[in-house]
C-alpha positions in Angstrom: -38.8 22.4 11.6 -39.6 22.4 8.3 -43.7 23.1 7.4 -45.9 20.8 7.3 -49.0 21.1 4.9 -52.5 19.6 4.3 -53.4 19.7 1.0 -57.1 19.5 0.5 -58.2 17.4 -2.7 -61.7 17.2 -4.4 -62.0 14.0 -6.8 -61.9 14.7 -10.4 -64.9 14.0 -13.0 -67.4 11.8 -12.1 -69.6 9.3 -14.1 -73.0 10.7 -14.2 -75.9 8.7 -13.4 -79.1 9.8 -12.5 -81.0 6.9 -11.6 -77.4 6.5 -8.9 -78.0 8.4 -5.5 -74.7 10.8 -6.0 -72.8 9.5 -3.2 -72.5 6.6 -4.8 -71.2 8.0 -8.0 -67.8 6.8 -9.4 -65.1 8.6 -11.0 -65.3 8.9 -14.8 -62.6 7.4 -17.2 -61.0 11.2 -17.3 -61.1 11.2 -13.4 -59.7 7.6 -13.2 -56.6 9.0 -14.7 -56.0 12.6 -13.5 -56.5 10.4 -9.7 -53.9 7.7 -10.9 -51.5 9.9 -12.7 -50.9 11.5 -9.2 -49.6 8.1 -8.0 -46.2 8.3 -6.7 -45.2 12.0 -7.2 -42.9 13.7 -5.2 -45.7 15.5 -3.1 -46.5 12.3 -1.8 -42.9 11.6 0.0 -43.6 13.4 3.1 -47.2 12.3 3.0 -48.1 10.3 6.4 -51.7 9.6 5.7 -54.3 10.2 2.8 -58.3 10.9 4.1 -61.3 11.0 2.3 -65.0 11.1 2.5 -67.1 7.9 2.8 -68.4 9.0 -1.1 -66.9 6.4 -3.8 -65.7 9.4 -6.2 -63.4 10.3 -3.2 -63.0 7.2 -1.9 -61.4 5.9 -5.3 -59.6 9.2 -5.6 -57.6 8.5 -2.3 -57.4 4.7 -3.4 -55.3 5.7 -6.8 -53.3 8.2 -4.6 -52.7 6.1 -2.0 -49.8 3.9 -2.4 -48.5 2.7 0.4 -49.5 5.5 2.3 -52.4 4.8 5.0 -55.6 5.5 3.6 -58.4 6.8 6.8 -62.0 7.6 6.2 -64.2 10.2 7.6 -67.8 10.4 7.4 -68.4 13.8 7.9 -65.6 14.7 5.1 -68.7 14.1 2.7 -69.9 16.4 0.4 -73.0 19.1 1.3 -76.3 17.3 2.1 -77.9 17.4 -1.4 -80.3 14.2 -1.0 -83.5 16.1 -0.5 -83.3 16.3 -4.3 -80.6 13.9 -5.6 -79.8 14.3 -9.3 -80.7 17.5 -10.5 -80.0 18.8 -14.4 -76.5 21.2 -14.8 -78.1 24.2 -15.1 -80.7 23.6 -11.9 -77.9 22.3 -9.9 -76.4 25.6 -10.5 -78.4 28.0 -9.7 -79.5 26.0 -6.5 -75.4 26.1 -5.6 -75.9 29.5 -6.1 -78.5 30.3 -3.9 -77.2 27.5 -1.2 -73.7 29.8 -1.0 -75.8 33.2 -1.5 -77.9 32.7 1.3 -76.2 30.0 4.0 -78.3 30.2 6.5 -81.5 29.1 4.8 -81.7 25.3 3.4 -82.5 25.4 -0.9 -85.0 23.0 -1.4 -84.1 21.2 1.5 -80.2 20.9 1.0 -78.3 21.6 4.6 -77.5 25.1 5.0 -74.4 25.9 4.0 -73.2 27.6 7.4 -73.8 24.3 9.2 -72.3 22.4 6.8 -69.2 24.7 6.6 -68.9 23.8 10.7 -69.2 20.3 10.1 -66.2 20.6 7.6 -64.0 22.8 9.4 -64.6 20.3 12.7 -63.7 17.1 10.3 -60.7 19.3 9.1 -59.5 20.0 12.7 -60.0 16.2 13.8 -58.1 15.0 10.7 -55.0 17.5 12.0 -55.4 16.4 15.7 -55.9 12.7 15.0 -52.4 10.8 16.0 -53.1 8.7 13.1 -52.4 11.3 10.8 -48.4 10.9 11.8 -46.4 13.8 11.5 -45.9 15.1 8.1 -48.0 16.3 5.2 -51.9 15.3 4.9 -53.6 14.8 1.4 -57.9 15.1 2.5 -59.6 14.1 -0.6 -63.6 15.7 -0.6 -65.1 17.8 -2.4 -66.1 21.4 -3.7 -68.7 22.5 -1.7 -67.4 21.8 1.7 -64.0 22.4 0.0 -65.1 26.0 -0.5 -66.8 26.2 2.9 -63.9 25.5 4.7 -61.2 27.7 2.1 -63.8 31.0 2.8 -63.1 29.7 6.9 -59.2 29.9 6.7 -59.4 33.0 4.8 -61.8 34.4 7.5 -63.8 35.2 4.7 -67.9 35.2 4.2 -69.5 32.6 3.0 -69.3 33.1 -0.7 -69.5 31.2 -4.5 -66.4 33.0 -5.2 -63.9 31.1 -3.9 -65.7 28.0 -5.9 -63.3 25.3 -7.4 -62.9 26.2 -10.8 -64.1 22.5 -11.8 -63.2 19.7 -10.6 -60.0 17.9 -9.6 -58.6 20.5 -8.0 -56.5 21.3 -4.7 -55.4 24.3 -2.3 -52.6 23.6 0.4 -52.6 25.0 4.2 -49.5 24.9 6.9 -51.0 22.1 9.0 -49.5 24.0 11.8 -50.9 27.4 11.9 -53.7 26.5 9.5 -52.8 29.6 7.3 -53.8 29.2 3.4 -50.7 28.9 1.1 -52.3 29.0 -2.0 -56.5 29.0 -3.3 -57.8 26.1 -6.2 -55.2 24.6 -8.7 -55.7 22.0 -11.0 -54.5 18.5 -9.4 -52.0 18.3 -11.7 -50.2 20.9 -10.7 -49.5 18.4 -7.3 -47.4 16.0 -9.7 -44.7 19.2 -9.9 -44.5 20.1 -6.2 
């Protein structure tokens, strides 16, 4: 049997708008494109099902992806619970992802912790690889960074930690859907079109 992979996507740049609750946020022009250039590459022939969060970035991402391929939706996919403070300014937002990955079992300003969060993403992962309608090759989960960190430190049985962060965003690491065992950490999403 040849291996079978889940490859874990978070959506590429987003148009910021503060007066927008972030969930709702769209992709960017940039991100429009590194999404659609994805379209049809080879990755995507042993692909039997694309899921994503209920967030319009990754929503849109998976809908550019797609094709033909069926597109399902999870909920708890979504990104960490920021909305106790919404939009907050680059450098804020960093230091507050800092803090939320330094300490994850205390909520920053009222964010979700990050150790329940990283449950609630490892649990979506694990229903996503258990759902029938997943069929039974490759899976492309489009998300994002945060609970796409959470649940990379979970394969690699590591700590919770900033250090495995995306580098930016539209990026992607790939797991054997079978044993769940990391093949490789963050790449840039284009690297997918060359797989």
């Amino acid at each position: 049997m040849s291996l079978r992979l889940l490859r874990f996507l978070t959506h590429p740049q987003v148009r910021v708008d503060p007066a927008t609750p972030v969930p709702q946020w769209d992709l960017s022009d940039v991100g429009r494109a590194r999404a659609a250039a994805l379209a049809g590459s080879p990755f995507l022939a042993a692909t039997t099902s694309i899921w994503s969060s209920t967030e319009v970035k990754a929503l849109r991402t998976a809908e550019l992806i797609a094709g033909g391929i069926p597109h399902l939706v999870r909920e708890d996919l979504g990104e960490n619970d920021r909305s106790a403070t919404g939009f907050v300014p680059p450098e804020e937002f960093e230091a507050l992802a800092d803090a939320f990955f330094a300490h994850p079992d205390e909520s920053v300003r009222g964010w979700a912790n990050a150790a329940d969060e990283q449950r609630r993403i490892v649990a979506a992962v694990d229903a996503v690889l258990t759902d029938e309608r997943s069929g039974d090759g490759d899976i492309v989960v489009v998300a994002h960074g945060g609970v796409g960190t959470l649940l990379l430190c979970h394969l690699l049985g590591r700590p919770i930690t900033r250090e495995l962060d995306q580098p930016g965003q539209g990026h992607y690491f790939t797991v054997d859907r079978d044993t769940r065992a990391v093949q490789h950490g963050w790449r840039p999403l284009e690297e997918l079109s060359v797989e």
